[in-house]
MDTraj code that builds the backbone (N, CA, C; nanometers):
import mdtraj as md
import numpy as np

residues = "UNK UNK UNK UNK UNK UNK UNK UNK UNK UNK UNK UNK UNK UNK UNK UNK UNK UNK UNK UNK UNK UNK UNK UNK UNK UNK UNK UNK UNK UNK UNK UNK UNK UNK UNK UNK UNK UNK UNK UNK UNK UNK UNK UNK UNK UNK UNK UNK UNK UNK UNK UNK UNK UNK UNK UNK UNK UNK UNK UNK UNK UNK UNK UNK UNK UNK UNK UNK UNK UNK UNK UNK UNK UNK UNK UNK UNK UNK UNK UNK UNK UNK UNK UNK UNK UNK UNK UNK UNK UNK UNK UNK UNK UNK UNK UNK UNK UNK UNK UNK UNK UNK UNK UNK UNK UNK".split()
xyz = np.array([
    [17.4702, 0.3972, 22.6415],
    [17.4440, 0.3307, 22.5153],
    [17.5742, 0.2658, 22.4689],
    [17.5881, 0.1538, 22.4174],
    [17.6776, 0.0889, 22.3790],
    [17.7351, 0.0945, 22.2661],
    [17.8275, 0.1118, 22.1864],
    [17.8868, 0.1104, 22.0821],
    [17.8422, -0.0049, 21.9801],
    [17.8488, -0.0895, 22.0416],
    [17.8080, -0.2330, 21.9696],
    [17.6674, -0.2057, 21.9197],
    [17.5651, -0.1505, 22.0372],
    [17.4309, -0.1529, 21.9840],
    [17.4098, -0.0118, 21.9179],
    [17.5115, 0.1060, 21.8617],
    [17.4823, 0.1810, 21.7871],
    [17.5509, 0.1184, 21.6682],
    [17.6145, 0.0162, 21.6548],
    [17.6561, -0.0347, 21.5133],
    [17.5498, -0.1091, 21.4779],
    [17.4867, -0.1671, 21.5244],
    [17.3754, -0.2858, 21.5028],
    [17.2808, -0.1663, 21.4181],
    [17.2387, -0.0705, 21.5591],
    [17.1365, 0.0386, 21.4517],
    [17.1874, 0.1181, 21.3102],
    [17.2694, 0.1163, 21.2655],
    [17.3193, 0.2275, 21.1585],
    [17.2883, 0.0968, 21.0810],
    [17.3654, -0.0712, 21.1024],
    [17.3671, -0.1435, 20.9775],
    [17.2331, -0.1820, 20.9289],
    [17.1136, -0.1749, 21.0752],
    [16.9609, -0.1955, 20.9983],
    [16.9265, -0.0707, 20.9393],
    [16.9658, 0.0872, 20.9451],
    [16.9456, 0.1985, 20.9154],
    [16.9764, 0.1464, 20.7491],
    [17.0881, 0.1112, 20.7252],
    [17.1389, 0.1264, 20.5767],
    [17.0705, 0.0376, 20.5262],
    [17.0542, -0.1152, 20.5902],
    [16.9687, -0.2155, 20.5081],
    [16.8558, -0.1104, 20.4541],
    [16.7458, -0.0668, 20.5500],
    [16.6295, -0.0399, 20.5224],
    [16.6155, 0.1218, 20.4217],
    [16.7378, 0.1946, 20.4206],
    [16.7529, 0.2686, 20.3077],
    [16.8247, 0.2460, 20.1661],
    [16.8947, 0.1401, 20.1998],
    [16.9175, 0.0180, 20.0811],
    [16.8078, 0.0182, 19.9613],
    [16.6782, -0.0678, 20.0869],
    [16.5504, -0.0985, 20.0459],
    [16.4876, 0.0047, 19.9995],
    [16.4910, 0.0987, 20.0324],
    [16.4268, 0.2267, 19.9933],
    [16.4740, 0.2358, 19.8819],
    [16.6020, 0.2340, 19.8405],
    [16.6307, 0.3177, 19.7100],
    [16.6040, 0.2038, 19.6234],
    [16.5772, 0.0666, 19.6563],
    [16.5414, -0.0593, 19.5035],
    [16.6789, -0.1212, 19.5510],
    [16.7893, -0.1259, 19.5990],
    [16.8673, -0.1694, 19.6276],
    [16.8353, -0.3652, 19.6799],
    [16.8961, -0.4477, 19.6602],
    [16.8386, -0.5803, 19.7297],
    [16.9410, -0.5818, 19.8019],
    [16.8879, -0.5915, 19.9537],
    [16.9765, -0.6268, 20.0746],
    [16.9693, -0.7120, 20.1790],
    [17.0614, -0.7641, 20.2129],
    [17.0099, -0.9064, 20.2843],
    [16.9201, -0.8798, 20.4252],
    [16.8212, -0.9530, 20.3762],
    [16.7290, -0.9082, 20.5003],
    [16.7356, -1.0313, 20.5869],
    [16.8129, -1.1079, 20.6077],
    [16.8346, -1.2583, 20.6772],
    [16.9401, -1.1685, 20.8343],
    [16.9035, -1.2203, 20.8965],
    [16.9407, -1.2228, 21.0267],
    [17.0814, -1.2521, 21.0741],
    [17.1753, -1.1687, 21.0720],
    [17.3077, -1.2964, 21.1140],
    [17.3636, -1.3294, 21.2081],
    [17.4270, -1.4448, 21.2139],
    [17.4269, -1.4787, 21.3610],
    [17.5124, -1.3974, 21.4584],
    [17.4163, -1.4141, 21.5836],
    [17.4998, -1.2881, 21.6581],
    [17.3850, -1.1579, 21.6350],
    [17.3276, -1.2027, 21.5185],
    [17.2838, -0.9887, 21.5431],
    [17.1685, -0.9726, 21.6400],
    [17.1524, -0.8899, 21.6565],
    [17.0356, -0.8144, 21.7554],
    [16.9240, -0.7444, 21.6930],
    [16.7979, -0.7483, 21.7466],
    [16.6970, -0.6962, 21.6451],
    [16.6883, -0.5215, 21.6986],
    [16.6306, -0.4642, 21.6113],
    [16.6290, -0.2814, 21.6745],
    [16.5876, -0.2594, 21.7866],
    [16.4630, -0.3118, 21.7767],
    [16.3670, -0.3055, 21.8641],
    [16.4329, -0.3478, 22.0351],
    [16.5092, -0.4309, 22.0230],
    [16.5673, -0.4740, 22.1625],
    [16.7033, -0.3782, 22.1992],
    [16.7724, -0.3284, 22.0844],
    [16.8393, -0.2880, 22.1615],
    [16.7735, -0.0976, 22.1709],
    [16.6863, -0.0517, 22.1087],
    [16.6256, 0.0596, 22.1709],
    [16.5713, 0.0400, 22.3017],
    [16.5055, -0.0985, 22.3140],
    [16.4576, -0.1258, 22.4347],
    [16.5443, -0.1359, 22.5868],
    [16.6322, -0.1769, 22.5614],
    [16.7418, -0.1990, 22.6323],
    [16.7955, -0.0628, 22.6652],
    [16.8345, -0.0103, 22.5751],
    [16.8743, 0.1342, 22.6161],
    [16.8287, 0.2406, 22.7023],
    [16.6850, 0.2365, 22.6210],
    [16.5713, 0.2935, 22.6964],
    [16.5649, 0.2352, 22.8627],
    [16.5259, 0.1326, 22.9409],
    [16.6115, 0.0457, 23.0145],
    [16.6922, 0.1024, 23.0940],
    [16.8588, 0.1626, 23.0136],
    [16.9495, 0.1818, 23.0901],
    [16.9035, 0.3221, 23.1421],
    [16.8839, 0.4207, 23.0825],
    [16.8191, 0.5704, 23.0746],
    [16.7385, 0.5575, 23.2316],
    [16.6383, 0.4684, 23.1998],
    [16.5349, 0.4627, 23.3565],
    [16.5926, 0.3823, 23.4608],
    [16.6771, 0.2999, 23.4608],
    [16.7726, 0.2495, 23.5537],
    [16.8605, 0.4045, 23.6191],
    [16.9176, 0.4730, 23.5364],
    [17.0188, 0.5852, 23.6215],
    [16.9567, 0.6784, 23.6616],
    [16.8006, 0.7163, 23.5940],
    [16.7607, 0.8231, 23.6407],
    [16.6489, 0.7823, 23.7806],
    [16.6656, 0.6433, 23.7898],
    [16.5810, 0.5938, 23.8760],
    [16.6628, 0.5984, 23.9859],
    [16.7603, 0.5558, 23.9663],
    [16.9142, 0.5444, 24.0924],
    [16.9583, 0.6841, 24.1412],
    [16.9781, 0.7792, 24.0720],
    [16.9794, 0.9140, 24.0636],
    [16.8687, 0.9622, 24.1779],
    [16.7672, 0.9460, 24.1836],
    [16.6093, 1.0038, 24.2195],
    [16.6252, 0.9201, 24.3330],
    [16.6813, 0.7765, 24.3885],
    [16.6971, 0.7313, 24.5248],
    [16.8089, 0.7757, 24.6130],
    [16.9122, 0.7908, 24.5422],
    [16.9847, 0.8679, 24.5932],
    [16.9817, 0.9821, 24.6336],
    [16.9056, 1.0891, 24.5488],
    [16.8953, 1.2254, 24.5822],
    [16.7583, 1.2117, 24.7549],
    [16.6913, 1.1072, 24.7285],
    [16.6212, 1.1177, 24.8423],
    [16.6554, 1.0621, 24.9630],
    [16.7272, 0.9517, 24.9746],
    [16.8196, 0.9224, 25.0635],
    [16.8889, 1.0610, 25.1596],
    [16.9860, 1.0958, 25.0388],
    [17.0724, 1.2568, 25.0517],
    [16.9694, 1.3200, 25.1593],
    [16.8267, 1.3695, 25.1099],
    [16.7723, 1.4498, 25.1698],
    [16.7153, 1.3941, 25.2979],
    [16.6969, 1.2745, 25.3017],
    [16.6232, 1.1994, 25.4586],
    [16.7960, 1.2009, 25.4988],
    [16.8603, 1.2293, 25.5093],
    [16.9887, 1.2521, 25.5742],
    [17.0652, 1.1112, 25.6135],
    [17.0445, 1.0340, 25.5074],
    [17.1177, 0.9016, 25.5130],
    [17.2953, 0.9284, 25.5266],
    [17.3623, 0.9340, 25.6243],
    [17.4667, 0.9523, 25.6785],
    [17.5779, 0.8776, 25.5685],
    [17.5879, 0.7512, 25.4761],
    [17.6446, 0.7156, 25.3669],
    [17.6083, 0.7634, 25.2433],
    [17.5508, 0.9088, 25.2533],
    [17.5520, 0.9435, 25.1103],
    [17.5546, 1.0873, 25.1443],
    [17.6835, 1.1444, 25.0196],
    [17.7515, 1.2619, 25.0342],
    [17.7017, 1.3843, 24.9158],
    [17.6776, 1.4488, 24.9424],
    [17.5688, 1.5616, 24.8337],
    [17.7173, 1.5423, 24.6663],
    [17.8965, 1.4550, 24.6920],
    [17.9209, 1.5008, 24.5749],
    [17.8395, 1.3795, 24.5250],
    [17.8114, 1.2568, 24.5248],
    [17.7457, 1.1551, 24.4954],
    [17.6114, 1.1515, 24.4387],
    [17.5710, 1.2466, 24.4872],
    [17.4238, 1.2681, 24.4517],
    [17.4686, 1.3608, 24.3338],
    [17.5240, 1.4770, 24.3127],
    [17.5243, 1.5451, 24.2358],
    [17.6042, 1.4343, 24.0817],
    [17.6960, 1.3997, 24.1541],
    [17.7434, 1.3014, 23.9530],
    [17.6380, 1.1853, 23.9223],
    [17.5648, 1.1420, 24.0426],
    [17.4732, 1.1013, 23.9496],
    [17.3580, 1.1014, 23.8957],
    [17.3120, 1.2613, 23.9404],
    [17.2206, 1.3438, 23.9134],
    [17.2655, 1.3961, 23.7076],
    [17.4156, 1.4235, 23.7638],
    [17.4694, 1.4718, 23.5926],
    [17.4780, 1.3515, 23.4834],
    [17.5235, 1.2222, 23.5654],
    [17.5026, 1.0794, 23.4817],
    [17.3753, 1.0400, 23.4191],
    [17.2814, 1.0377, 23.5151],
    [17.1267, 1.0737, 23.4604],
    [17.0790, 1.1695, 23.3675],
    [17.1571, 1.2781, 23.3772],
    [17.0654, 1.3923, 23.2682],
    [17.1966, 1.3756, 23.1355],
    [17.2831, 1.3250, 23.1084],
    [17.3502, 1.2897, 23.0128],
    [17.2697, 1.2290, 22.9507],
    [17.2597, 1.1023, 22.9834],
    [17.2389, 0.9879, 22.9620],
    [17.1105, 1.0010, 22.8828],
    [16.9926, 1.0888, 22.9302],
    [16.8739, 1.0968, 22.8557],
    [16.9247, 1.1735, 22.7636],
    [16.9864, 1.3022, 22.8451],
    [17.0064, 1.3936, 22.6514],
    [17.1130, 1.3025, 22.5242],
    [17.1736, 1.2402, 22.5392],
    [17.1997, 1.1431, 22.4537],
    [17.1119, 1.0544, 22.4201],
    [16.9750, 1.0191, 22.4786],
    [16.8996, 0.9571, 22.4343],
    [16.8328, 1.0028, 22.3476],
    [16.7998, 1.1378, 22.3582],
    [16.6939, 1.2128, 22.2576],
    [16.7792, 1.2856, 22.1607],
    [16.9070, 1.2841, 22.2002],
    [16.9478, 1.3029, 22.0832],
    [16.9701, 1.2151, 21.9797],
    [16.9686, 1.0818, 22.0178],
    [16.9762, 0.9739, 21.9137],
    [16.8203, 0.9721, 21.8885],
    [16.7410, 1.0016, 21.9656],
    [16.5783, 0.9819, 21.8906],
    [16.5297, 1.1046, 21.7802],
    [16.6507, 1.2275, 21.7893],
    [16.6322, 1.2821, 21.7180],
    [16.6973, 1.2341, 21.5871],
    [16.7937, 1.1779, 21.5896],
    [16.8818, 1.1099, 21.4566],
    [16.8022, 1.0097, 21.4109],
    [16.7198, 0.9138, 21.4483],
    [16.6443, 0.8805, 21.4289],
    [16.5285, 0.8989, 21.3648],
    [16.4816, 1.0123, 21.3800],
    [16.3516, 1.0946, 21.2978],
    [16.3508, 1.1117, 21.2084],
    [16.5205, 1.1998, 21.2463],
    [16.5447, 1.2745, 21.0923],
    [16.5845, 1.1499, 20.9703],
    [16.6353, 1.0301, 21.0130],
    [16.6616, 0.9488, 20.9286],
    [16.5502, 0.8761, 20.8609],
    [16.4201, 0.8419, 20.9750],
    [16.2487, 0.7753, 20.8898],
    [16.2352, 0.9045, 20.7925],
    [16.2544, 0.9749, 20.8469],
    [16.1627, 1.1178, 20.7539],
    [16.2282, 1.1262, 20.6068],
    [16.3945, 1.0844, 20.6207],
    [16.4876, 1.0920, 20.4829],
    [16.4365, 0.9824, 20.4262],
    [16.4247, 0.8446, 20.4917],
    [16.3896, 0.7079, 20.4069],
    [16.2493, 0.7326, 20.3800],
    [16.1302, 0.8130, 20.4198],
    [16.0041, 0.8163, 20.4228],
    [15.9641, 0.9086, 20.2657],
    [16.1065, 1.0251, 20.2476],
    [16.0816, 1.0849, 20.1465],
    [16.1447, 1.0696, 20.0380],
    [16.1934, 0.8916, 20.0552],
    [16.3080, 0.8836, 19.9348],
    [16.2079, 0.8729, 19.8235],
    [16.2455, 0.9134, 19.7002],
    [16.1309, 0.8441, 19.6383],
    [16.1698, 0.7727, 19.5367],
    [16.0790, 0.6497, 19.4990],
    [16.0967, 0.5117, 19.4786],
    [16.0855, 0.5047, 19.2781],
])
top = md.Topology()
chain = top.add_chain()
for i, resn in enumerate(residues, 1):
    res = top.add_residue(resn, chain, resSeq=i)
    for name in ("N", "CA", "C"):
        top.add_atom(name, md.element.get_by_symbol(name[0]), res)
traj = md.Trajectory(xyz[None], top)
């Protein structure tokens, strides 16, 4: 996950709890920005890209492909399972944040 696209998400996070509290916040687009939706998508994306690469490799490893070495398989067996638990852990920050804007009350 990129730094850039966890700044993008926190600044639509605050717009839209902005909005929540009566706050007026610019809801105009600026140039350069990225919409949520793409960069969750994207992310999501990278997640099934390593764990997909991960899962060819490990089978390679096992059909005894002679250029691939069990430490190779193993870091990117651990790159893969990072990579999701940082994912769900941001989908958990996520939850908890609709559920805070869901119970702000207006």
């Amino acid at each position: 996950m990129s730094t850039q696209g966890i700044n993008q998400l926190l600044g639509e996070l605050r717009a839209m709890s902005a909005l929540a509290g009566g706050q007026s916040a610019s809801v105009q687009q600026q140039p350069g920005a990225v919409e949520f939706g793409d960069v969750l998508k994207s992310t999501l994306e990278q997640v099934n890209s390593a764990q997909k690469a991960s899962q060819d490799l490990q089978k390679s490893f096992e059909l005894g492909d002679e250029g691939v070495n069990v430490q190779d398989v193993m870091v990117s067996m651990q790159k893969a399972s990072l990579s999701f638990q940082t994912m769900v852990q941001a989908r958990n920050k996520l939850v908890s944040a609709y559920q805070e804007i869901m119970n702000t009350q207006v």
